[in-house]
DSSP file (Angstrom, degrees, kcal/mol; ACC not computed):
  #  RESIDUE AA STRUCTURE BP1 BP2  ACC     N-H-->O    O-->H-N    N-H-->O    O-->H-N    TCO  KAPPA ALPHA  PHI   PSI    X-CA   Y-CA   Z-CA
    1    1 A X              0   0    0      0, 0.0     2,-0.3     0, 0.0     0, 0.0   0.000 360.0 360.0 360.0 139.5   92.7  111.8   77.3
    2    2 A X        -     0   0    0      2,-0.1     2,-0.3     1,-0.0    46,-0.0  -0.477 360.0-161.7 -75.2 132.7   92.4  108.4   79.0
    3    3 A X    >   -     0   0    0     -2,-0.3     3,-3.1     1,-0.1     4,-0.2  -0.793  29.5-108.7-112.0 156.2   90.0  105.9   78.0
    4    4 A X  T 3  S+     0   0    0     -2,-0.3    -1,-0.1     1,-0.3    -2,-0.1   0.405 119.6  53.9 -42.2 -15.3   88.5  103.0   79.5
    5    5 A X  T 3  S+     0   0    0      1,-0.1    -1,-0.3    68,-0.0    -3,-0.0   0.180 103.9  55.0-110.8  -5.1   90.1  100.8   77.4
    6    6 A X  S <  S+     0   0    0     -3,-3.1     2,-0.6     2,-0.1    43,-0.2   0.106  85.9 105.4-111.3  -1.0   93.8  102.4   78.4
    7    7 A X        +     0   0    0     -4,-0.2    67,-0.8    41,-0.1     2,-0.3  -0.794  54.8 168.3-102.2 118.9   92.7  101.7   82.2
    8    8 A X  E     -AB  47  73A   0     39,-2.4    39,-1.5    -2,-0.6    65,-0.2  -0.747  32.4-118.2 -97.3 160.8   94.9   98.2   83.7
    9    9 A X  E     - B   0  72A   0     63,-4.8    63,-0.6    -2,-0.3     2,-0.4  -0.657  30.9-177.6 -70.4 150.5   95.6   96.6   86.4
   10   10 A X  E     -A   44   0A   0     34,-1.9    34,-1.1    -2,-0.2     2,-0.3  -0.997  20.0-161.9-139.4-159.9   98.8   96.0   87.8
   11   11 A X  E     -A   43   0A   0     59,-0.5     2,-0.7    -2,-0.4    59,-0.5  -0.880  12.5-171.4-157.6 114.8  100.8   94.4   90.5
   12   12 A X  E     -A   42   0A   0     30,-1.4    30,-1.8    -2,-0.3     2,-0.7  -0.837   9.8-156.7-118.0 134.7  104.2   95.4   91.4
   13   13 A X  E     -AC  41  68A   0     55,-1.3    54,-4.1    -2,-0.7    55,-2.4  -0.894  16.6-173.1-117.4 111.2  106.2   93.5   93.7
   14   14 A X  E     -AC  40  66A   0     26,-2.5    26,-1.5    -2,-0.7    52,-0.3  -0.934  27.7-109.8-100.2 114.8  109.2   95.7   95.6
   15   15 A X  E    S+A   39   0A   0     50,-1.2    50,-0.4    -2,-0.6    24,-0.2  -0.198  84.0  24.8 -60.0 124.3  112.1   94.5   98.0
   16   16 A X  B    S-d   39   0A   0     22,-3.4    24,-0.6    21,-0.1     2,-0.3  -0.414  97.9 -62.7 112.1 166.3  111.5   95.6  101.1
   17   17 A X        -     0   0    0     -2,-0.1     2,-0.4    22,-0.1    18,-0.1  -0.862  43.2-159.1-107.7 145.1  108.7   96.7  103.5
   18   18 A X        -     0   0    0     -2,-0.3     2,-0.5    21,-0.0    23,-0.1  -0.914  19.9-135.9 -94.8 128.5  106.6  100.1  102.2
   19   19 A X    >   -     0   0    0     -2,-0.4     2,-2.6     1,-0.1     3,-1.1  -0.893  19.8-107.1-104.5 135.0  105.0  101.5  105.0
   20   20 A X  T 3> S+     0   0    0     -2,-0.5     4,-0.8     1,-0.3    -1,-0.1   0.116 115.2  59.8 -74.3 -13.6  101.4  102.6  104.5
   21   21 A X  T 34 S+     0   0    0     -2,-2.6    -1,-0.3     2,-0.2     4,-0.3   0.981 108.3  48.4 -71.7 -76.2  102.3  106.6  104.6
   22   22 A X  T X> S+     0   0    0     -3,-1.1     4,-2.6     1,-0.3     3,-1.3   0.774 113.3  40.6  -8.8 -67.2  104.6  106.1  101.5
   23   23 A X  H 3> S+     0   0    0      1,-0.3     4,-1.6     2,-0.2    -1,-0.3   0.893 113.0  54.3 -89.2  -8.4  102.4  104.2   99.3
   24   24 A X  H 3< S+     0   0    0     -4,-0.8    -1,-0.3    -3,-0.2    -2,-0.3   0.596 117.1  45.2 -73.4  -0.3   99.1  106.5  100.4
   25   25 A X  H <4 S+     0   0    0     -3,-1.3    -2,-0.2    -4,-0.3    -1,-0.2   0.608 125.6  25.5 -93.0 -55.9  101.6  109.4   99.2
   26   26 A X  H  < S+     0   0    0     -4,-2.6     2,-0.3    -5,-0.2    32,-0.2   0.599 111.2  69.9 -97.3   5.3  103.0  108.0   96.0
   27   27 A X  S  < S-     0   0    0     -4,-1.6     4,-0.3    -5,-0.2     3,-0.1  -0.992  86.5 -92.0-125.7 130.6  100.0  105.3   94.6
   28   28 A X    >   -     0   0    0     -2,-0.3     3,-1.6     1,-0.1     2,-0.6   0.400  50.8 -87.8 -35.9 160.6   96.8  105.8   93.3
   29   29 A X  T 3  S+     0   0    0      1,-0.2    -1,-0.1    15,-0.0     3,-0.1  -0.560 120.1  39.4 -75.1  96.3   93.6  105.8   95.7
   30   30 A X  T 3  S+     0   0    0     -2,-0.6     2,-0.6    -3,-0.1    15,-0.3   0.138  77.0 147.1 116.7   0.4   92.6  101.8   95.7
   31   31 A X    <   -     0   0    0     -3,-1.6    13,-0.2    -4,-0.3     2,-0.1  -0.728  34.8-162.1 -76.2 101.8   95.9  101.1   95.9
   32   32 A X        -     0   0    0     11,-1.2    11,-0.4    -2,-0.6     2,-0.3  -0.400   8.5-165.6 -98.0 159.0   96.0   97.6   98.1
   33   33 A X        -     0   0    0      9,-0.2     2,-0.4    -2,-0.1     9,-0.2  -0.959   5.7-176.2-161.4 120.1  100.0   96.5   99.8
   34   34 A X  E     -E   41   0A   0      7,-1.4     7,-1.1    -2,-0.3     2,-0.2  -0.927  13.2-140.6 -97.5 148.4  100.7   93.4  101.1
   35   35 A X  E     +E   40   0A   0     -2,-0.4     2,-0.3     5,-0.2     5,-0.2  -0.735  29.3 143.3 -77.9 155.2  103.8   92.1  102.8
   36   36 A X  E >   -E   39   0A   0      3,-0.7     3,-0.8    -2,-0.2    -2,-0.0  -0.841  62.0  -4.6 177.1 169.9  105.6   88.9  102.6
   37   37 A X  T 3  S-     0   0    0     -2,-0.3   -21,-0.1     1,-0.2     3,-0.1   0.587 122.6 -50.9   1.6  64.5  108.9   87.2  102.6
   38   38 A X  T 3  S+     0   0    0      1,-0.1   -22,-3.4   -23,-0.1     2,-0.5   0.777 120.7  77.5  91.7  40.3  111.0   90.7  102.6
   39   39 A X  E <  S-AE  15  36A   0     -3,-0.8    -3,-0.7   -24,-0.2     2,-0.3  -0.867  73.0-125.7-176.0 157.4  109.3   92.6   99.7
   40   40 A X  E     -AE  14  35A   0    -26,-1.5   -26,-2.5   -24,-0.6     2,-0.3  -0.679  15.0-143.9-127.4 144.4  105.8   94.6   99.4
   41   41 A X  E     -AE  13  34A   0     -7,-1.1    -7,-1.4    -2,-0.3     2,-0.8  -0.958  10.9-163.2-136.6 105.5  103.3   93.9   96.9
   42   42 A X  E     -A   12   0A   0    -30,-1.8   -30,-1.4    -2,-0.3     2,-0.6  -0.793   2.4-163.2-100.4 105.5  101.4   96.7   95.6
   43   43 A X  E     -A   11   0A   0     -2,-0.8   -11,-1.2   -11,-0.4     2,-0.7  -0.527   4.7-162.6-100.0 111.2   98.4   95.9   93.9
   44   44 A X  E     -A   10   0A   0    -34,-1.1   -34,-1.9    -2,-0.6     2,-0.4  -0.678  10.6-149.4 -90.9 123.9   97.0   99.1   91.5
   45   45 A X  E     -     0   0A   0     -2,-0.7   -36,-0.1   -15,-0.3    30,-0.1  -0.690  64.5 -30.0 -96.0 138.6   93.2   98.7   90.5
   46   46 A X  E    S+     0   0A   0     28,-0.7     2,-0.3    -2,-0.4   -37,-0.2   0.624  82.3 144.2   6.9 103.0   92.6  100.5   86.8
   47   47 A X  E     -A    8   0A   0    -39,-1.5   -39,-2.4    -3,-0.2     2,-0.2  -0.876  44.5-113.0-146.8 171.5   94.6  102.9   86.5
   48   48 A X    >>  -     0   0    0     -2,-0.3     4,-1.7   -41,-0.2     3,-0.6  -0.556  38.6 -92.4-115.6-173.9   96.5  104.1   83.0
   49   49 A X  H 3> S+     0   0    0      2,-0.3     4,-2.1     1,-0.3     5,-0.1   0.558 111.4  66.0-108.8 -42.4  100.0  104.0   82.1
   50   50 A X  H 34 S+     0   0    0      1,-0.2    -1,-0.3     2,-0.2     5,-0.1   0.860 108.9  36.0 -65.9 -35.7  101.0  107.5   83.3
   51   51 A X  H X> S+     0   0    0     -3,-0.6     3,-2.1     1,-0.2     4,-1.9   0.885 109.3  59.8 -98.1 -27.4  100.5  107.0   86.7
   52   52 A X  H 3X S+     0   0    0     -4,-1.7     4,-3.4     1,-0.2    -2,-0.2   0.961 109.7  42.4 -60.9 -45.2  101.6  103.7   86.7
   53   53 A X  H 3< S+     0   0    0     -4,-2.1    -1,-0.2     1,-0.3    -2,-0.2   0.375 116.9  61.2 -89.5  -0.4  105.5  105.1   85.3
   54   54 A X  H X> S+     0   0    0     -3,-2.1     4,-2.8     2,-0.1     3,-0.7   0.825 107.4  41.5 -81.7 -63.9  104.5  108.2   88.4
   55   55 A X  H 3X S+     0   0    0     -4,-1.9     4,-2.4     1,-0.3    -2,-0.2   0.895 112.7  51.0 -61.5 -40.6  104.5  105.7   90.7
   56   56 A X  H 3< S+     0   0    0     -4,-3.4    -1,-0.3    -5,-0.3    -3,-0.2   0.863 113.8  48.8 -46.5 -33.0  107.8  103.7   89.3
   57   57 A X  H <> S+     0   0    0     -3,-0.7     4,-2.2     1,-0.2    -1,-0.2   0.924 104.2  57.7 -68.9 -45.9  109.6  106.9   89.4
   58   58 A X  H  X S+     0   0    0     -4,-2.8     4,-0.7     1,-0.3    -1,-0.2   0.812 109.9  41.5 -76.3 -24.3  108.5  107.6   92.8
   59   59 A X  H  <>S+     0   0    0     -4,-2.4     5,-0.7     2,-0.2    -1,-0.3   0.654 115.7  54.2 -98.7 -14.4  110.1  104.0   94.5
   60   60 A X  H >45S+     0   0    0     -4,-0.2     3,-2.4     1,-0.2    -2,-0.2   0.877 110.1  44.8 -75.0 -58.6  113.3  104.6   92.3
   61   61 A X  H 3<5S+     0   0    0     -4,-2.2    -2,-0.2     1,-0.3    -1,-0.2   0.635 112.0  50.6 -46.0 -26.5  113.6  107.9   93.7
   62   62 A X  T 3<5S-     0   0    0     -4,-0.7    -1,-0.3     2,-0.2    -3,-0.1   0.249 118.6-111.6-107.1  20.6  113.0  106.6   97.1
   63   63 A X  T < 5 +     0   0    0     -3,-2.4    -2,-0.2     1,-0.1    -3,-0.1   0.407  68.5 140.2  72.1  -2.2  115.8  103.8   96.6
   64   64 A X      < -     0   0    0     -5,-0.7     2,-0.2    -4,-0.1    -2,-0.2  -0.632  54.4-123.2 -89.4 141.9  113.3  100.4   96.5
   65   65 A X        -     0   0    0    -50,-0.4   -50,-1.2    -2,-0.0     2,-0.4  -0.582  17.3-131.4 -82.9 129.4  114.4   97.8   93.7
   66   66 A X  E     +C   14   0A   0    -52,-0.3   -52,-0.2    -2,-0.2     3,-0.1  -0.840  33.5 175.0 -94.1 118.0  111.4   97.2   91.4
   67   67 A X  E     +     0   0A   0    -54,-4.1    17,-1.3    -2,-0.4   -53,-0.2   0.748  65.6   0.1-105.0 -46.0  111.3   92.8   91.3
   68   68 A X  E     -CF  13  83A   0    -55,-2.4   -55,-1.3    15,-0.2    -1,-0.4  -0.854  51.3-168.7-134.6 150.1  108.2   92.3   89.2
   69   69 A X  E     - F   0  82A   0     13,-1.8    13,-0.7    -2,-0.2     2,-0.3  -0.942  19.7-166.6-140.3 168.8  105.6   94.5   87.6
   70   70 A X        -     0   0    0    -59,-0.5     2,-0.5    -2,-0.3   -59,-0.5  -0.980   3.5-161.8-131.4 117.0  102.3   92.2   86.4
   71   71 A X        +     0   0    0      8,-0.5     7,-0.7    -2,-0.3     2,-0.2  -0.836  19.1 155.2-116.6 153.2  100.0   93.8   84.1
   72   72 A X  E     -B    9   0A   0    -63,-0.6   -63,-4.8    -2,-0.5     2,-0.5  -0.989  38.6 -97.9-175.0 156.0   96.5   92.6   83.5
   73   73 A X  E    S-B    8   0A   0    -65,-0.2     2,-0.8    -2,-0.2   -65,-0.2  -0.783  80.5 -22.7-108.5 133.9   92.8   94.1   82.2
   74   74 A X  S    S+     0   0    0    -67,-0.8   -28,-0.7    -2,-0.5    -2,-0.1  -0.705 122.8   6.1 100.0-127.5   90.2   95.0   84.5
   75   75 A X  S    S+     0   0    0     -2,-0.8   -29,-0.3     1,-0.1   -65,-0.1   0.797 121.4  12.7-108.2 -93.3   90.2   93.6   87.8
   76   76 A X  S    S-     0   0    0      1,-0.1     2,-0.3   -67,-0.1   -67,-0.2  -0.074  87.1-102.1 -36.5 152.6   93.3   91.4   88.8
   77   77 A X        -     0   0    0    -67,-0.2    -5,-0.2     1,-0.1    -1,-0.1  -0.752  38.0-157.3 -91.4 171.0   96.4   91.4   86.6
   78   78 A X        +     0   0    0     -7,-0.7    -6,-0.1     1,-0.5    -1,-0.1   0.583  52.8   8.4 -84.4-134.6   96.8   88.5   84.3
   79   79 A X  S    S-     0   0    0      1,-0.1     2,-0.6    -9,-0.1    -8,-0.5  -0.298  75.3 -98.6 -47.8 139.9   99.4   87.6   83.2
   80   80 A X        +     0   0    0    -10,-0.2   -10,-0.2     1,-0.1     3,-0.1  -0.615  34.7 175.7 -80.9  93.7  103.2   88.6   83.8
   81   81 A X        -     0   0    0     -2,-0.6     2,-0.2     1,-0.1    -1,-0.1   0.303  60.3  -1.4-114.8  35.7  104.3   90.8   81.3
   82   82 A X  E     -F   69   0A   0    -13,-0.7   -13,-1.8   -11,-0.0     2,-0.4  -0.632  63.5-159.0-174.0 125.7  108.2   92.0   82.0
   83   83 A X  E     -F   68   0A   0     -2,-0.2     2,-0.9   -15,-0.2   -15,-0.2  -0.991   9.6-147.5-109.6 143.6  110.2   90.9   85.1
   84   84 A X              0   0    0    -17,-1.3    -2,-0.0    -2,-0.4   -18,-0.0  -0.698 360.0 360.0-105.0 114.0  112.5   92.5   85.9
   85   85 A X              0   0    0     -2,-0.9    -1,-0.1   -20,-0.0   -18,-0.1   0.290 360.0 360.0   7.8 360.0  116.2   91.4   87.8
């Protein structure tokens, strides 16, 4: 069972535009998406580990290249803690 203390932030940055159908399908509810220079920024408020690795699965599956993922406690993420190619 998930605890409070297993609950993060993150912030995943994708190449490419998501459009708002997509990530209300495949991202948790609170899930905020920006756009900018070619690539979509999905920002996930507390959520745990399982759904974050749901949601990765779901944008490989759907072809988008994963550029960043940002992990952080709480409200924002922090710090950057993997980038990825």
């Amino acid at each position: 069972m998930c605890q409070i203390a297993d609950l993060r932030s993150y912030r995943l940055i994708v190449a490419g535009a998501l459009d708002a159908e997509t990530v209300a399908e495949i991202c948790p509810p609170d899930t905020r998406m920006t756009d900018a220079d070619g690539a979509t920024t999905l920002s996930i408020p507390r959520t745990d580990q399982a759904a974050l690795i749901g949601v990765l699965r779901q944008l490989h599956n759907l072809g988008y290249t994963l550029l960043r993922v940002e992990a952080g406690v709480g409200g924002e993420p922090r710090q950057p803690r993997g980038i990825l190619p």
